[in-house]
C-alpha positions, -999 to 999 in steps of 0.1 A, spaced: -354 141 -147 -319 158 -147 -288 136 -146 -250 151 -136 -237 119 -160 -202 128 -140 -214 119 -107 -238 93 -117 -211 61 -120 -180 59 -99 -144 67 -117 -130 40 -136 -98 50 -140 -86 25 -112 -101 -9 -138 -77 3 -165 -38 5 -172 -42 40 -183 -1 42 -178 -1 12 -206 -17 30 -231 11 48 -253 -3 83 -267 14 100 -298 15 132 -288 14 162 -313 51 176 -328 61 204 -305 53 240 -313 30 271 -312 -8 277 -311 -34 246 -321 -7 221 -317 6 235 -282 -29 236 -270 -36 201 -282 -4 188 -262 -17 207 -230 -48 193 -233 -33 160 -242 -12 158 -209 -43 167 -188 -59 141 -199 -31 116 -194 -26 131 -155 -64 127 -148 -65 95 -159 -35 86 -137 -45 99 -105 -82 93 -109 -93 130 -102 -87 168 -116 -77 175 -79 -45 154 -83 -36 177 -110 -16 203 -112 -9 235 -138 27 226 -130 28 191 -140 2 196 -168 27 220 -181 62 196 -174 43 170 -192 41 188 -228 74 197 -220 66 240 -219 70 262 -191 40 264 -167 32 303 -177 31 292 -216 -1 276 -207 -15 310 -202 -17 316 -235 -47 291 -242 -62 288 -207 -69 309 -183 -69 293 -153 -58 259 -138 -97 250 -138 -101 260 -175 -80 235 -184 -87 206 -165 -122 213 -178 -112 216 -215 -93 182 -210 -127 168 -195 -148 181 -225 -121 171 -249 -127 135 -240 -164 138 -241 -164 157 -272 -141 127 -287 -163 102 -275 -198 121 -291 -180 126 -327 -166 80 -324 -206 77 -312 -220 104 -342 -201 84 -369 -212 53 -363 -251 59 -362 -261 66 -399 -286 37 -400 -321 47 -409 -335 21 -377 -338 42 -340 -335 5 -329 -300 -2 -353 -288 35 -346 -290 26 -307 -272 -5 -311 -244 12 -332 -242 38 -305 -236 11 -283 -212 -8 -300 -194 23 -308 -194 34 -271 -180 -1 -259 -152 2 -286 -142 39 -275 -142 28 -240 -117 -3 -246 -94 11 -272 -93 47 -254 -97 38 -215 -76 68 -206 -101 91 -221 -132 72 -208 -119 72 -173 -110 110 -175 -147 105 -187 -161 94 -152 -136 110 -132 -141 132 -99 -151 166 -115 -169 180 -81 -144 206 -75 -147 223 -110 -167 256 -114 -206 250 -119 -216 250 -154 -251 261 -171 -250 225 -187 -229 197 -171 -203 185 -189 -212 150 -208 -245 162 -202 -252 165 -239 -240 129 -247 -268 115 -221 -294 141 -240 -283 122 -275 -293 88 -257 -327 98 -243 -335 112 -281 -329 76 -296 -347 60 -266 -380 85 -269 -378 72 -305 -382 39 -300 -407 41 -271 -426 62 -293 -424 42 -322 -436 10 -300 -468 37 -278 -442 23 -250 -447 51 -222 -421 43 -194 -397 71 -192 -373 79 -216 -347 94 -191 -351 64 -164 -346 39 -198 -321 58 -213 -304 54 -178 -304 17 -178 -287 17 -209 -260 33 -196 -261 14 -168 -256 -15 -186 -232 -5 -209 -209 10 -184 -214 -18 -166 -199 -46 -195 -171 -19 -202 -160 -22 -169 -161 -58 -163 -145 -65 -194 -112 -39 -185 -111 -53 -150 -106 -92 -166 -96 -85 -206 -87 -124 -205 -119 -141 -199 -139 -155 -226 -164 -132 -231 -195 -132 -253 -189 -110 -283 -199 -74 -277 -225 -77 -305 -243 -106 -285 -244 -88 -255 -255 -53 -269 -287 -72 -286 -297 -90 -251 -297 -56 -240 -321 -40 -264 -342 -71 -260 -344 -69 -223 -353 -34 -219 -374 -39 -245 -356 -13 -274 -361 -37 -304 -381 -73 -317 -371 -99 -299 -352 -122 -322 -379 -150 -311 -407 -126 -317 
């Protein structure tokens, strides 16, 4: 089973102040760095309006400050860059997931993954709503964007099931994990003031529940 992770959850751009978040953006000049602040800007516009189709190559380009034609110089079309600025924000978000999980345990790699995933997702919510934003209109792709992320998540799931001869699905698991994830991320951005349990707490009940590590009472 397949999953477009894009159009699995709705955008969450409207549970965070993506306007509050301050962004340093890179010192003004030529090649890498210009392409960075393009990029940069997209992300920032996405996550503002909620959608790429909000976005213009206009106001991507007004936002790092160049001229709209100097942004022909990295991309080569409006829908090249929105989609680099999409990809840029899942690539950011595999690398904060990848550096966490060096534990030997599938079951303590999974739970680093998730406590590195809730982390991105509250310090960075403009790039985790440009994340889950509405990507429909962009060019079809070979291999959906953010699709590789999900594929890293079924991997560490098949690992445990295997290790426990557990044979439900891996996809359909790895798909409540998500779920559930996503789900605490949102809730927590939509009321940062309420006395949550700690993220660690709630990441283990998780594992328990769907059955992805010893229960603690075991």
């Amino acid at each position: 089973m397949r999953v477009n992770m894009l159009r699995v959850y709705a955008c969450t751009s409207t549970l965070v102040n993506v306007k509050a978040v301050t962004r340093v953006r890179n010192p003004r000049g030529q090649g890498d760095r210009l392409r960075a602040d393009l990029l940069d800007a997209t992300v920032d516009l996405i996550a503002e309006t909620g959608s790429v189709d909000a976005v213009s190559l206009r106001a991507a380009a007004k936002r790092a400050g160049v001229s709209p034609m100097a942004v022909y110089n990295h991309f080569e079309d409006k829908d090249a860059l929105l989609e680099a600025a999409v990809q840029h924000c899942w690539d950011e978000f595999q690398a904060s997931l990848a550096a966490a999980m060096d534990a030997p345990d599938p079951s303590a790699r999974l739970l680093a993954a998730g406590s590195a995933y809730v982390r991105f997702a509250l310090e960075r919510p403009g790039q985790y709503a440009v994340m889950f934003s509405g990507t429909a209109n962009l060019p079809e792709r070979p291999e959906a964007i953010g699709m590789s992320a999900f594929d890293d998540l079924v991997a560490m799931v098949t690992e445990i099931l295997d290790a426990n001869a557990d044979a439900r699905d891996p996809t359909f698991v790895a798909l409540q994990v998500h779920t559930w994830i996503h789900g605490i991320v949102t809730l927590v951005a939509c009321a940062p003031d309420m006395a949550w349990p700690s993220m660690d707490a709630l990441l283990d009940d998780l594992s328990v529940r769907l059955g992805l590590t010893a229960s603690p009472t075991t």
